[in-house]
Every structure is written in C-alpha cells, then in structure tokens.
C-alpha positions, -999 to +999 in steps of 0.1 A: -282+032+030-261-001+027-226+000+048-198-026+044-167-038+056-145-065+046-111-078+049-089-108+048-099-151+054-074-151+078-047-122+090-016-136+108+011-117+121+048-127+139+088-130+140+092-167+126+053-173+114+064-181+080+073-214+090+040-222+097+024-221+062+014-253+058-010-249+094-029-220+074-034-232+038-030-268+035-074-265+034-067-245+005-053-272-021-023-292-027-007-271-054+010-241-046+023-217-076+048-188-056+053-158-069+087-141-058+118-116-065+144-143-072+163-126-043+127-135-021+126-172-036+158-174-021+154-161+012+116-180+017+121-211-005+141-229+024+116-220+052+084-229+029+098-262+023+107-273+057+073-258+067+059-288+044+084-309+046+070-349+043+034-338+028+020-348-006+026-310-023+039-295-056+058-263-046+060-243-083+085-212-076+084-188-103+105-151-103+084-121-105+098-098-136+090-063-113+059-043-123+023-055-118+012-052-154-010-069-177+013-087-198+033-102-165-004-108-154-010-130-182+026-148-181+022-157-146-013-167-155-002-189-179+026-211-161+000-214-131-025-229-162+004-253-172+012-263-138-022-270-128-014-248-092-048-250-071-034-220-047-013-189-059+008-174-033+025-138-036+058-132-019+071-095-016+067-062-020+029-044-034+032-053-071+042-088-067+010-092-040-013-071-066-002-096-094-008-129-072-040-114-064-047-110-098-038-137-111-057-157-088-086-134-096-087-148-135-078-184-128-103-187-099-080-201-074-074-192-035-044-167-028-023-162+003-003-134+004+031-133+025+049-097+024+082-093+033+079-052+036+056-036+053+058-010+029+021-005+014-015-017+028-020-042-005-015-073+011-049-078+025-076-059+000-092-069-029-080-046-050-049-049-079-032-019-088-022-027-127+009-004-143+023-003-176+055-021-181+071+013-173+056+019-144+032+045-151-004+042-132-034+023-153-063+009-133-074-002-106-088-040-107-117-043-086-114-081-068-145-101-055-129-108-026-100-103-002-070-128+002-076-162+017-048-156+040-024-132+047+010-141+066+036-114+080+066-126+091+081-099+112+114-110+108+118-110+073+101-076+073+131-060+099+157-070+077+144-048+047+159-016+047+138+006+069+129+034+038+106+006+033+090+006+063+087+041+065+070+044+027+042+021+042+038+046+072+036+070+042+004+046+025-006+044+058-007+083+071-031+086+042-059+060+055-074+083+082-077+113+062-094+100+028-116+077+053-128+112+064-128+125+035-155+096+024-174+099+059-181+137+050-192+133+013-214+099+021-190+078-007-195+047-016-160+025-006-141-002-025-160-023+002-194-013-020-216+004+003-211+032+026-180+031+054-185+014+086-179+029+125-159+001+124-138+007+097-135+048+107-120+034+143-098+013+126-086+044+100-084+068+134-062+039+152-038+036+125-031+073+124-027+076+164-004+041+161+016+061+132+021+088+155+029+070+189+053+041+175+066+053+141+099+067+148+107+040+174+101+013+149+116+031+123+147+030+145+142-006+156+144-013+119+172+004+114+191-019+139+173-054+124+154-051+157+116-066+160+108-048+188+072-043+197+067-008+185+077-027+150+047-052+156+023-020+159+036-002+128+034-033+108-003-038+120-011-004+111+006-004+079-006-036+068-040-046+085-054-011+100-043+006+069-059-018+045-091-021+064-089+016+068-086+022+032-108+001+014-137-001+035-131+039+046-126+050+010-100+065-011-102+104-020-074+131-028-042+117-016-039+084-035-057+103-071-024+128-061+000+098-059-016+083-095-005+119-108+027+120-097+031+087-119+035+102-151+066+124-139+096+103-149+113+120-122+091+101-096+090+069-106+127+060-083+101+071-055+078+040-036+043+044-037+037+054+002+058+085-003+046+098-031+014+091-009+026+108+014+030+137+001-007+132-016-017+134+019-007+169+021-017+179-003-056+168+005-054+186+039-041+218+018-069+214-006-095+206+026-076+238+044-067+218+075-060+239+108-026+243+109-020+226+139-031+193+117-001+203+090+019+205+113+015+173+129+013+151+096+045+174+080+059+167+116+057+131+113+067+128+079+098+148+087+105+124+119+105+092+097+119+109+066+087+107+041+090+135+011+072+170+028+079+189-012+087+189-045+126+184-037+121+154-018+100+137-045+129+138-069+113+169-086+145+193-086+130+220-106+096+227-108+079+233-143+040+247-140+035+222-173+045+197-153+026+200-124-002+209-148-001+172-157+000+161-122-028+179-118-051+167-148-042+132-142-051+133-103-092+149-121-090+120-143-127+104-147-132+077-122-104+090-100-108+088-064-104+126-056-141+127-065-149+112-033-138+145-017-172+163+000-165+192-027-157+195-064-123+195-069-109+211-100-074+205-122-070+241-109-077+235-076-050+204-074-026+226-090-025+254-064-025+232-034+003+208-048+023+244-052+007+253-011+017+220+000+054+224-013+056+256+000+040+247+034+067+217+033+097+233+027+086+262+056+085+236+082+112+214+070+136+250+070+122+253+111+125+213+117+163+219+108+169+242+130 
C-alpha cells in the first residue's frame, strides 16, 4: 500500500507579505503574466510593482473574464504565449487561482498563487476545477504538481466582505469528514496513493481550528480587523484545508456541491456553502450521532453557512429537482464513490430531504 502527501513549493502567510514578492519568485523567471479581477489589478498592481521596483522584469497584467472555463483557459493561454511570460501568477478568488494553475499546467511554466479571500482551499493543490461559461460544474483537472508558491496577504483578505470568509470555513468544515470518509473505505487521494497520518492530523486540526476561532474571526472580519483568530481561520481554510483535502480525499460532500451546480437557483451561492451544506448531507447519509449534527449545523448556524434548502436559494422544493441533484452527485467518476459504502441516486436523494429537515429543526431551536 503506497501513501502520499503533497502540498505547496513554498506556503507564506501575513498582514503586508504581498510586498515581498519579489523575495519568493524572482528564482522563478523574469516574466510574470498576472491574472486578476480588474478591481484585484487595481488594488495589487501598486504593491507588486514597488515590491520589484528597480529589477530587470516584465510585469503583463491581464483581467480575468469570471469563470474558470476552457475557453478563458485557452485565452489566457494564449496572451501568456504572446508575451513570452516565464511565471503565471493568479490573483483572487478560486476560479481565477484554478485558471492560473491551469494555464500554467499547459504552457509548462511555474505558478504563484496570491488569494485575496480566504474563501475556498484551491490556492495550494494541484487540482483545477473547470466550469462551463455558465457556471455549471465540468471536470476536475488533475495537475502534476502543486503551486510553486502560495502568498496570503492577510490584509487584503480582511477587507473582503466576511461572507467570503465564512464560505471558505464552509470548503473547509468539509475536509475532516470526507478525509474520514477516505480513511474508512482505504481510497486512493488526489495525492495518488493512500492518505497519510499526516495529512488525517492536519484534516482533524482544521475542523477543531473551525470550531475554536471561526466566529471570532468571522467577527474580526466584519470590523477589517486581522486579528489572530483571522490568521488561524485563514490557515485552516487555506493550507489545513487544502492539505486536508487532497491528500485526505474527497467523498460525499464536494460530489453533493457539483450537484447542486446544475440548479440555476444555486449558482448566486459560493462554492464553500453549497459545501457546506454537502457536508451535511454526508453525515446524514453516514448517520452521524446526533451530537456530531449538531455540532457542524451549530457551527454553520454561528458563522451563517446555508443548514437547508431555503438557505441555498432553493425556495420551493421540487422532488425532480432534487432528483437531479441527486443523479449528478452518482455521476461516474464522482467522488461520493470514495464513501466506505455504495451510495445510490436514491440514497442522496433521501438524505439531502433529512438534511433539510434536520437543518431547518435546529435552525427553528437556534432562533429561539
């Protein structure tokens, strides 16, 4: 039995680090291709460019168009071509990481990825989630290896509203329990062999993290405050998370999330809450004591991650919708087949309709 763990060149975390790029790629090539929201060129452009103020580099800026799909894949791809960039670098959010990463992928190039949420665990795997250009869930692209370097700037991250924050506790909440998931049935990880003890500590530490400094940083955040219950949650989120996840395994929760996907009326939702609610959704279909539902549907309630149908945007539910849900989460090649028992279209059905029930119980006892 082969086990295997991998993560990140470098990982470096801190209020202000952004202004220390050059320090931790200038190894990596004198050609730097960015990838950014034009509202994150704006806000970084300044910082990068002082960082390498008086060096011999080309800095190429280029706006990210918003989804992580194949055809923006290949734009980007194309101007990095043109420009002959020797490192991409990803600014932002998930999807603007996931197409850097990509697009490094195909050209062969080093990548660093900055992210200026903390709002999903992408930044340091080797993994690219790919959408349609309307958002609805494709493929996963299987990377060679992880980021050269990862850089989180703290204080970029606690002026994003703090819903975004929150939806990577959501990404997070879900490492733990599908690294479990993985441990139990023996699966094989995104790593490509069997999970670690070193990557089920780090899985169990971001849950415990998640529980002890959630709220606080999500309040800290609230307030533009880096405070150092922040630092934690963006560790977790970011670094625990994505060890957790790709070297624990992905099982129900995330194959739940890619359901959700094809409901229109989830797509205004962010990825870590419709994981979120995946995650309940596993421990409903694993028949979790209840003391564990309540805890996770107690956290999620604390920070304000989606506990039903309701909260996901899904004001009235329609069985041949959640039918679809369901078939989509079974898909072949999904990751619910890591789960140490056969799970069925049926099966995912049922406990998606337990889970919202389950939710909307506690939520009525939370409010009072």
């Amino acid at each position: 039995m082969t086990r295997a763990i991998i993560g990140p060149g470098k990982y470096v975390q801190g209020n202000g680090v952004l202004k220390d790029i050059k320090e931790h790629t200038m190894k990596l090539g004198r050609s730097f291709f960015i990838i950014a929201s034009e509202n994150g060129i704006k806000r970084t452009k300044p910082v990068i460019e002082e960082s390498f103020a008086g060096e011999k580099v080309e800095l190429v800026f280029e706006p990210f168009n918003g989804e992580c799909s194949e055809n923006e894949i290949e734009r980007l791809k194309g101007l990095a071509e043109k420009n002959n960039s020797q490192v991409i670098v990803g600014i932002g959010g998930g999807k603007v990481l996931d197409t850097a990463k990509a697009i490094a992928y195909f050209l062969k190039l080093p990548v660093v990825v900055v992210p200026t949420v903390a709002s999903t665990d992408a930044p340091c795997s080797a993994l690219s989630v790919i959408y349609t250009d309307e958002g609805v869930f494709s493929k996963y692209l299987i990377l060679p290896r992880n980021p050269d370097v990862v850089m989180v700037d703290t204080g970029f991250i606690v002026k994003a509203p703090a819903r975004l924050l929150a939806a990577g506790m959501g990404d997070a909440l879900a490492t733990y329990f599908e690294a479990r998931a993985c441990f139990r049935s023996n699966a094989t990880t995104l790593a490509g062999g069997k999970s670690t003890k070193a990557a089920m500590a780090l899985a169990e530490l971001c849950y415990r993290t998640l529980l002890e400094d959630g709220l606080k940083a999500k309040l800290a955040v609230e307030n533009n405050a880096c405070t150092l219950a922040v630092e934690n949650i963006v560790e977790a989120n970011t670094y625990l998370s994505g060890i957790g996840f790709e070297s624990g395994g992905l099982a129900a929760a995330h194959a739940i999330h890619n359901g959700f996907t094809v409901l229109e009326e989830c797509h205004h939702m962010y990825h870590g809450e419709k994981v979120a609610f995946g995650t309940i959704v596993q421990l409903v279909l694993e028949n979790s004591p209840m003391e564990e539902l309540e805890e996770v549907v107690g956290f999620c309630l604390d920070v304000g991650l989606p506990v039903t149908l309701e909260d996901l945007g899904i004001k009235e539910v329609k069985e041949a919708d959640i039918r679809k849900v369901a078939e989509a989460s079974c898909a072949e090649g999904e990751t619910i087949h890591n789960m140490p028992f056969k799970v069925t279209p049926e099966d995912v059905y049922n406990a998606i309709l337990g889970a919202d029930a389950l939710g909307r119980t506690l939520k009525n006892q939370y409010i009072r």
